[in-house]
C-alpha positions as CSV (number, residue, x, y, z in Angstrom):
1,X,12.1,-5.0,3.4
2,X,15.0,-7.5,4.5
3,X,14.1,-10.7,3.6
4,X,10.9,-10.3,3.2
5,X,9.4,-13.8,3.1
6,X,11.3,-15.4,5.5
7,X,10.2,-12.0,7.7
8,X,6.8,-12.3,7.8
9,X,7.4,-16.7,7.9
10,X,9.3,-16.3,11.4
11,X,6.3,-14.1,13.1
12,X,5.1,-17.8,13.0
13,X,8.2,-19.3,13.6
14,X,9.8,-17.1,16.5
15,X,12.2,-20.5,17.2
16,X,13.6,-20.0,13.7
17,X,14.8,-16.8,14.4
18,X,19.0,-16.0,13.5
19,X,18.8,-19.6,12.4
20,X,19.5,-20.2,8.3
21,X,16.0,-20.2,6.9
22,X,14.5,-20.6,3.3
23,X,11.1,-20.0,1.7
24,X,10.7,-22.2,-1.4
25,X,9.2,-25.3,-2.6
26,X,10.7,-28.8,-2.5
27,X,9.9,-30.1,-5.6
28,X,12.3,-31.0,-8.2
29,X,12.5,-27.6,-9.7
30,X,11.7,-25.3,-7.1
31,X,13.7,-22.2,-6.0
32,X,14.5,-20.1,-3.4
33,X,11.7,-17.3,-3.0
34,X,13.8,-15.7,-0.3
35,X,16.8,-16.7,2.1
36,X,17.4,-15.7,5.6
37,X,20.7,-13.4,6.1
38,X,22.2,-16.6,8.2
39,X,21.1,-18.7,4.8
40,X,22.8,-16.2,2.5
41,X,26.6,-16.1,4.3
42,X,26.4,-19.9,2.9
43,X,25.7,-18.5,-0.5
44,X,22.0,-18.6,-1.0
45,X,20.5,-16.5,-3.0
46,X,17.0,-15.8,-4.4
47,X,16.1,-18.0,-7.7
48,X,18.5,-20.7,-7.1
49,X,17.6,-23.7,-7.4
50,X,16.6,-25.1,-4.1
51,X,18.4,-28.5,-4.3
52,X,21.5,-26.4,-5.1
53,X,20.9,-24.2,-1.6
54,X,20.2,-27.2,0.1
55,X,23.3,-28.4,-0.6
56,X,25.4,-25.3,0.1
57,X,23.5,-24.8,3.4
58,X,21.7,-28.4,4.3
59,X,21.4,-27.5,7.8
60,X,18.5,-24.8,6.6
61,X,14.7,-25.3,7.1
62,X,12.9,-24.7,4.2
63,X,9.8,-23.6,4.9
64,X,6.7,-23.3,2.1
65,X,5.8,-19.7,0.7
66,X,2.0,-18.2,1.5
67,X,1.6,-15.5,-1.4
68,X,-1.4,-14.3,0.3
69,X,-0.2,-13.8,3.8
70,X,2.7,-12.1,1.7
71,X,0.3,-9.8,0.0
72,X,-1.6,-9.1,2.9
73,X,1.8,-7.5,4.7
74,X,2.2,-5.6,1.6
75,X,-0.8,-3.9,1.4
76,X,0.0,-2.9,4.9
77,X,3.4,-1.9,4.3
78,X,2.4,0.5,1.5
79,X,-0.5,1.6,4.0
80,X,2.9,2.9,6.0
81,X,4.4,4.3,2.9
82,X,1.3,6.4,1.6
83,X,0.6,8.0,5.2
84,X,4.5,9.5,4.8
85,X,3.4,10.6,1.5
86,X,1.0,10.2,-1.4
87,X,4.2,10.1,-3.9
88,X,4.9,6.3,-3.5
89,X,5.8,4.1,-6.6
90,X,5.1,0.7,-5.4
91,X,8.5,-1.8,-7.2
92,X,7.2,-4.9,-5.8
93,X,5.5,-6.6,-2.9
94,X,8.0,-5.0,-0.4
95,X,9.5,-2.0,-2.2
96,X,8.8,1.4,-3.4
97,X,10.3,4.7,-4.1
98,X,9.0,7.3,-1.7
99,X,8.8,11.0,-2.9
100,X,9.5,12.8,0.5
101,X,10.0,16.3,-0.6
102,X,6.3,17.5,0.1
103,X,6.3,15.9,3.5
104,X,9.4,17.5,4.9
105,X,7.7,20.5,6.8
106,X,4.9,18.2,8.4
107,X,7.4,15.0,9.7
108,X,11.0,17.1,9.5
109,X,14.2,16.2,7.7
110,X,14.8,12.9,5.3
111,X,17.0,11.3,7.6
112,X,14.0,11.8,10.4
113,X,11.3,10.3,8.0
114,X,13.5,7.5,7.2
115,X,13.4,6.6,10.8
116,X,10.1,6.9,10.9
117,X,9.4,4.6,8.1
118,X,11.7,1.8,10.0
119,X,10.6,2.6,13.5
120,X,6.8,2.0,12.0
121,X,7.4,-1.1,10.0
122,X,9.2,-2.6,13.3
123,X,5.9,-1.1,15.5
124,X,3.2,-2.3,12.9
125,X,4.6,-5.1,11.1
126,X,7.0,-6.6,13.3
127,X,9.7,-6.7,11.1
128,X,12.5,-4.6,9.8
129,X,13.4,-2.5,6.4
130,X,16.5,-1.1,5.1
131,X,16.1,2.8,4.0
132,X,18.4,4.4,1.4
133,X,17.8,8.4,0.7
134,X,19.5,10.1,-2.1
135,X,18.3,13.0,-4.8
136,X,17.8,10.0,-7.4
137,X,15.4,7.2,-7.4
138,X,19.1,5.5,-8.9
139,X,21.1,6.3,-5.9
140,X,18.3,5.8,-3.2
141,X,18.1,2.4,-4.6
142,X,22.0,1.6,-4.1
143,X,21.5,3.2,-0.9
144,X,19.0,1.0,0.5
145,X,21.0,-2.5,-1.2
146,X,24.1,-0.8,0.7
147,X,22.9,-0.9,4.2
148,X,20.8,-4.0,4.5
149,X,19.7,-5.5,6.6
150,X,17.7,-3.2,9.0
151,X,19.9,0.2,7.9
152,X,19.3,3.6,6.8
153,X,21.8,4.8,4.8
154,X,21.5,8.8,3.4
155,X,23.2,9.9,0.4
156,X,23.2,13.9,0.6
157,X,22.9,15.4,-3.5
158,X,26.5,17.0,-2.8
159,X,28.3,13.5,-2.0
160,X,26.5,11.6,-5.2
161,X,29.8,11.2,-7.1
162,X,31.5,11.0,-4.7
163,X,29.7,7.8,-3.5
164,X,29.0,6.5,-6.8
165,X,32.4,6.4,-7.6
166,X,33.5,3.7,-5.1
167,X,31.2,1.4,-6.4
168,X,31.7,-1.5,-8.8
169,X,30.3,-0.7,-12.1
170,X,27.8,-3.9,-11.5
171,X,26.2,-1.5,-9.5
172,X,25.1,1.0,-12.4
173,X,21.6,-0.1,-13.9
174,X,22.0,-1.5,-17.1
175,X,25.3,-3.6,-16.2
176,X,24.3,-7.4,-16.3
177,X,27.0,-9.8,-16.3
178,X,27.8,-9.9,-19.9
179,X,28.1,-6.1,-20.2
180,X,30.4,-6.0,-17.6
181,X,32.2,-8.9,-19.2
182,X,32.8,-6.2,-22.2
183,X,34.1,-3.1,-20.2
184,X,36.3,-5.3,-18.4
185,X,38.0,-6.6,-22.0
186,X,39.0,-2.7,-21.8
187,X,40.0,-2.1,-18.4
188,X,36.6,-0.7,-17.1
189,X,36.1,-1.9,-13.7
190,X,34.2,0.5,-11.2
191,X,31.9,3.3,-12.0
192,X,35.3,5.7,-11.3
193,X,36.0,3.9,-15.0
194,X,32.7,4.5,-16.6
195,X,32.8,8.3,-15.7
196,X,35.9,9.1,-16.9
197,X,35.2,6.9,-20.6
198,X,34.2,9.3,-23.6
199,X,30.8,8.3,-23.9
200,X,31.3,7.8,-27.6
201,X,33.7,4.6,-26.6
202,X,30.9,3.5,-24.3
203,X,28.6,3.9,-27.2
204,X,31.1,1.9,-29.5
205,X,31.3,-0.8,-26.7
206,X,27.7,-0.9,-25.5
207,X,25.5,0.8,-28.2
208,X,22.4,2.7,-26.7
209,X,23.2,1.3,-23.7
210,X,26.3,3.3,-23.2
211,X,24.8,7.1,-22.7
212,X,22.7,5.7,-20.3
213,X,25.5,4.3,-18.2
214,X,27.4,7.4,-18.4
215,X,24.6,9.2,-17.3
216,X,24.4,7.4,-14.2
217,X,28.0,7.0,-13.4
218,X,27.9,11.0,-12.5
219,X,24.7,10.4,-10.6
220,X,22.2,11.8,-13.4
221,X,18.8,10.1,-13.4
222,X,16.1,12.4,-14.3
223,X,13.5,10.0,-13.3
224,X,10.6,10.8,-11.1
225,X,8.6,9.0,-8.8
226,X,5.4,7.8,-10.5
227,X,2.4,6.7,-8.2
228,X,0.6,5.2,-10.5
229,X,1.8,2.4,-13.0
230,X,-0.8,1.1,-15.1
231,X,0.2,-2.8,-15.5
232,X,0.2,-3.7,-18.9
233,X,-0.8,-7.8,-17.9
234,X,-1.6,-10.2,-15.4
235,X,-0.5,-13.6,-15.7
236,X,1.0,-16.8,-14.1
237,X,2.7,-19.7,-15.1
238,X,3.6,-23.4,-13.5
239,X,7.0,-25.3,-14.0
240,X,6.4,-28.8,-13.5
241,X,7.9,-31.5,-11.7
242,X,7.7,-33.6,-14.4
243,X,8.0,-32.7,-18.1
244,X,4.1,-33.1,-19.2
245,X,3.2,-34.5,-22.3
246,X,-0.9,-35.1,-21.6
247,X,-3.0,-32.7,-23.0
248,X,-6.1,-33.6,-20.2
249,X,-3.1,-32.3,-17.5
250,X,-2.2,-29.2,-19.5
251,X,-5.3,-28.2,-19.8
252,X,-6.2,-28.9,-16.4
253,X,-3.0,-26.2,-15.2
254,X,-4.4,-23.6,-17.8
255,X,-7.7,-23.2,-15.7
256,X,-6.0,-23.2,-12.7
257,X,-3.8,-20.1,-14.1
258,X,-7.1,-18.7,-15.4
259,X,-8.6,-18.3,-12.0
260,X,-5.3,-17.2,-10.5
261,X,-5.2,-14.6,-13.3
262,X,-9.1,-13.9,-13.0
263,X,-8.9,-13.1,-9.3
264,X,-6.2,-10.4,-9.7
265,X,-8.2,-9.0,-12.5
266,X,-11.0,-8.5,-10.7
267,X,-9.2,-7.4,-7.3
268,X,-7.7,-4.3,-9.5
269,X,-10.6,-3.6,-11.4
270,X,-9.9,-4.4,-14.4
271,X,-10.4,-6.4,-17.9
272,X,-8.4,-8.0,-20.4
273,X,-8.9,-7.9,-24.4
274,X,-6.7,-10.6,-24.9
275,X,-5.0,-13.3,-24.0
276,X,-1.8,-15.0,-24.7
277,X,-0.1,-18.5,-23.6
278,X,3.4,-19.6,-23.5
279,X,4.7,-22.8,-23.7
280,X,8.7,-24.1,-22.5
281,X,9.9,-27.8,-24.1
282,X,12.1,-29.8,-22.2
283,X,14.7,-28.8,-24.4
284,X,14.1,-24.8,-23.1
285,X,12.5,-23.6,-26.4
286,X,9.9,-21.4,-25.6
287,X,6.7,-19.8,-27.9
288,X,4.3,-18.0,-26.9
289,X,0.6,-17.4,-28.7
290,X,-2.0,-14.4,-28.2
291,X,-5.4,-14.1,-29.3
292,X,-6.8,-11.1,-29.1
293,X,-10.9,-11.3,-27.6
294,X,-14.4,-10.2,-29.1
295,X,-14.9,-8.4,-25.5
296,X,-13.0,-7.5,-22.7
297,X,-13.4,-10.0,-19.6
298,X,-12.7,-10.9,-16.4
299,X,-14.0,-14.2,-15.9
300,X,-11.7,-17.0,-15.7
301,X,-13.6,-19.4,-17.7
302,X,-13.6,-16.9,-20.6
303,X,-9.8,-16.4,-20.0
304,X,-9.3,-20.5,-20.1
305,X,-11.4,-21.2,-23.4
306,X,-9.1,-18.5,-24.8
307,X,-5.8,-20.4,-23.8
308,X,-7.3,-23.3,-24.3
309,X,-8.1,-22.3,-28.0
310,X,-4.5,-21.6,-28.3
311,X,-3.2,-24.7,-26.9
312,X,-5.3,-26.8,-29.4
313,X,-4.3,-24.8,-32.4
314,X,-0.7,-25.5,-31.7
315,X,-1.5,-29.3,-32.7
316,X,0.7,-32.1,-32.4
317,X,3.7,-30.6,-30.4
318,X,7.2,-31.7,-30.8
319,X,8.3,-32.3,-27.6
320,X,6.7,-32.6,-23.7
321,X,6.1,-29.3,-21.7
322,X,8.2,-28.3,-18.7
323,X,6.8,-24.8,-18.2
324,X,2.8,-23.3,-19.0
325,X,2.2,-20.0,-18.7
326,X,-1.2,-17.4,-19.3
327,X,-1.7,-14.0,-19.2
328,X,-4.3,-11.4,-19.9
329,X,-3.7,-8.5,-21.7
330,X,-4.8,-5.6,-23.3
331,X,-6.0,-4.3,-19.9
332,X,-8.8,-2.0,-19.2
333,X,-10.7,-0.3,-16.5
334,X,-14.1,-3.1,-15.8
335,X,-15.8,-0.1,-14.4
336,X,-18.5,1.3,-17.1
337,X,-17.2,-1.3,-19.6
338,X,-19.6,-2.7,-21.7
339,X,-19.8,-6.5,-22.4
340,X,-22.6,-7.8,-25.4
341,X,-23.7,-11.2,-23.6
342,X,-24.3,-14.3,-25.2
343,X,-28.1,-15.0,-25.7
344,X,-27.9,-18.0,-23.1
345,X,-26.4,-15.5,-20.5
346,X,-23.0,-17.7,-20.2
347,X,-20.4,-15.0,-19.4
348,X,-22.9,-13.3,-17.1
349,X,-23.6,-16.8,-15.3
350,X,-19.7,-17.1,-15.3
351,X,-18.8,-13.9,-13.9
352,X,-21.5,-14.1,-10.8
353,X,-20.0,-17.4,-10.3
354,X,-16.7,-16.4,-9.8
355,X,-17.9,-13.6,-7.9
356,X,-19.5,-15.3,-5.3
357,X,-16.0,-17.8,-5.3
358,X,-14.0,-14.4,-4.9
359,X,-16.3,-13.7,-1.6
360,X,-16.0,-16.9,0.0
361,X,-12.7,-17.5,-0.8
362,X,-11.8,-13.9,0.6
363,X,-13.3,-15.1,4.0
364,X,-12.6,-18.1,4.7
365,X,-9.0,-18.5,2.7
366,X,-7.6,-18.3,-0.5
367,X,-8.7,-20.6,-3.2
368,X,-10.7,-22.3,-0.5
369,X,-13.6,-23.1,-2.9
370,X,-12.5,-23.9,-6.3
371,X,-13.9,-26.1,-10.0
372,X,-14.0,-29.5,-8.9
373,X,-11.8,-29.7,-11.9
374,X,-9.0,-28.9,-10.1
375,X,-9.5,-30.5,-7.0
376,X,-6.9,-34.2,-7.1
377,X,-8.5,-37.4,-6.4
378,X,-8.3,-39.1,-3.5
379,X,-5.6,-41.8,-3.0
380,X,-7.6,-45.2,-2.9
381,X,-7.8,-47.0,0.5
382,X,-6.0,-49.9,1.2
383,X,-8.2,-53.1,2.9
384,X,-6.9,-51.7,6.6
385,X,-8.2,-48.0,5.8
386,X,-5.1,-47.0,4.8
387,X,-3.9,-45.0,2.1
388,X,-2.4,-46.6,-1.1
389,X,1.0,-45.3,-2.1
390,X,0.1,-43.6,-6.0
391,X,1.4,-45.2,-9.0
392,X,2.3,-41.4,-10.0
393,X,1.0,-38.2,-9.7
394,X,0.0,-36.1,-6.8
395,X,-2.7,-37.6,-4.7
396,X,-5.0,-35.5,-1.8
């Protein structure tokens, strides 16, 4: 999808439209979710720091992100995807390789599905996609980067080199910026340069790294679409605005994560057998604990005692917090799994608990009932019913 945020925010905001726009938070540390194309000629990108884009482009409206508006348009979007074909490996929220090669007879050629897929987005969604086709999943990818925004770009098998060898060697997978910092000490600059480098130089220069370049600078990627990806976790974390040293507010964050982390659990059917937490000083040192569980679970609460567990054990820590993160691990199918309750029935009360949250919350908006616990107090009242500015903090 092209720009897939700020896409779906400007169905709400037709005014905004071909004006610079950025999704993101405005808090000290926020970035940029996504960037509008007008945004990104003034050098925004996604994951810069948003008081840095705001800089480079002030004249940008920022607008706040809504994950589950966003996941909503993705569940239709791959909708689109698995009516072309079953084969669809879902990347992210608005990406996935398609596998068109059994659906060529029923819907024609793979430049005439491509269409198809953009014409439907644009019908259904109201909103545009960039399609790149190629033999590879490698190549279709480049292909689709190549002809944003709202472009189809086809790559046929015979022309793979051919293409491939115009590019930049950033473009290979593999090349970060440090590895391209190496082949350009030795005069490797494009892909052209990769392909015609004895892979045992590339192997000298880049280790294990280097076959797999090599393969890929002559178009070979023996990859296949996979439908299914089992996730191996399900987590979230929270940089703050302020480096936190108070263990009532760190703990406070960890069952907010929990029932983030619980909900997407239970939407995907599934469980966790443990759970790990990860912790970032203000100096950027990070560590990360795990703790494996008696049971597999899926209620938040069981998830937070977990962390919580963890956080305690660490003790007295040397520095304040600027970034808290959980995840749950070890993940299983919930269906048929077996869980030995308590004698007091406390992860069963749990579990209904936060299945009747998961209900209401589904109707009538996300986290729209949650543990008073994480609910902020209300500002005090000043004597002419106003409210009083906090002395810190974030007030209601």
């Amino acid at each position: 999808m092209d720009a897939f945020y700020v896409s779906v925010e400007l169905l709400k905001r037709p005014d905004l439209v071909g004006k610079p726009v950025i999704v993101g938070g405005l808090g000290g540390r926020s970035v940029v979710l996504s960037a509008s194309y007008e945004a990104r000629r003034y050098g925004v990108r996604s994951a810069m720091p948003m008081a840095v884009a705001r800089r480079q482009c002030p004249q940008a409206t920022v607008l706040e992100p809504h994950q589950e508006v966003y996941r909503s348009f993705s569940r239709k979007l791959m909708e689109i995807f698995e009516s072309i074909t079953p084969q669809v490996e879902q990347l992210s929220v608005d990406e996935a390789f398609l596998d068109i090669s059994g659906s060529m007879r029923r819907l024609g050629a793979p430049r005439e599905i491509g269409e198809l897929i953009r014409e439907r987005v644009a019908a259904e969604m109201g909103m545009t996609a960039s399609v790149g086709i190629a033999a590879t999943k490698f190549v279709a990818k480049i292909a689709s980067t190549r002809c944003k925004p709202n472009g189809l770009l086809l790559v046929p098998k015979e022309q793979t080199v051919d293409f491939l060898h115009t590019l930049d060697v950033s473009a290979l997978w593999g090349v970060g910026a440090k590895t391209r910092e190496v082949l350009a000490r030795v005069g490797i600059a494009t892909v052209a340069d990769v392909a015609n480098t004895p892979p045992s130089v590339l192997r000298r220069l880049l280790g294990a790294v280097g076959d797999h370049v090599y393969e890929l600078s002559w178009g070979r990627d023996a990859r296949q679409v996979t439908p299914v990806r089992k996730e191996k976790s399900i987590g979230a974390e929270e940089t703050f605005a302020r480096d936190v040293s108070d263990d009532e507010v760190l703990r406070t964050e960890l069952l907010r994560l929990a029932h983030r982390s619980a909900v997407r659990l239970r939407a995907a059917g599934l469980q966790c057998r443990a759970v790990s937490l990860k912790l970032r000083y203000t100096d950027f040192t990070t560590l990360t604990r795990s703790r494996t569980l008696t049971e597999p679970v899926d209620s938040a609460q069981m998830i937070y005692e977990a962390a919580r567990g963890l956080l305690t054990a660490l003790g007295k820590r040397p520095q304040s917090v600027r970034l808290i993160g959980l995840r749950a691990e070890q993940l299983e199918p919930a269906q048929g799994a077996a869980m030995q309750l308590t004698l007091d029935g406390r992860e069963d009360n749990w579990r209904a608990t936060e299945d009747a949250l998961d209900r209401i919350n589904r109707r009538f908006g996300e986290m729209g009932v949650v543990p008073a616990r994480l609910i902020a107090p209300a500002r005090p009242r000043t004597p002419d019913g106003g409210e009083a500015s906090p002395a810190g903090g974030a007030g209601a």
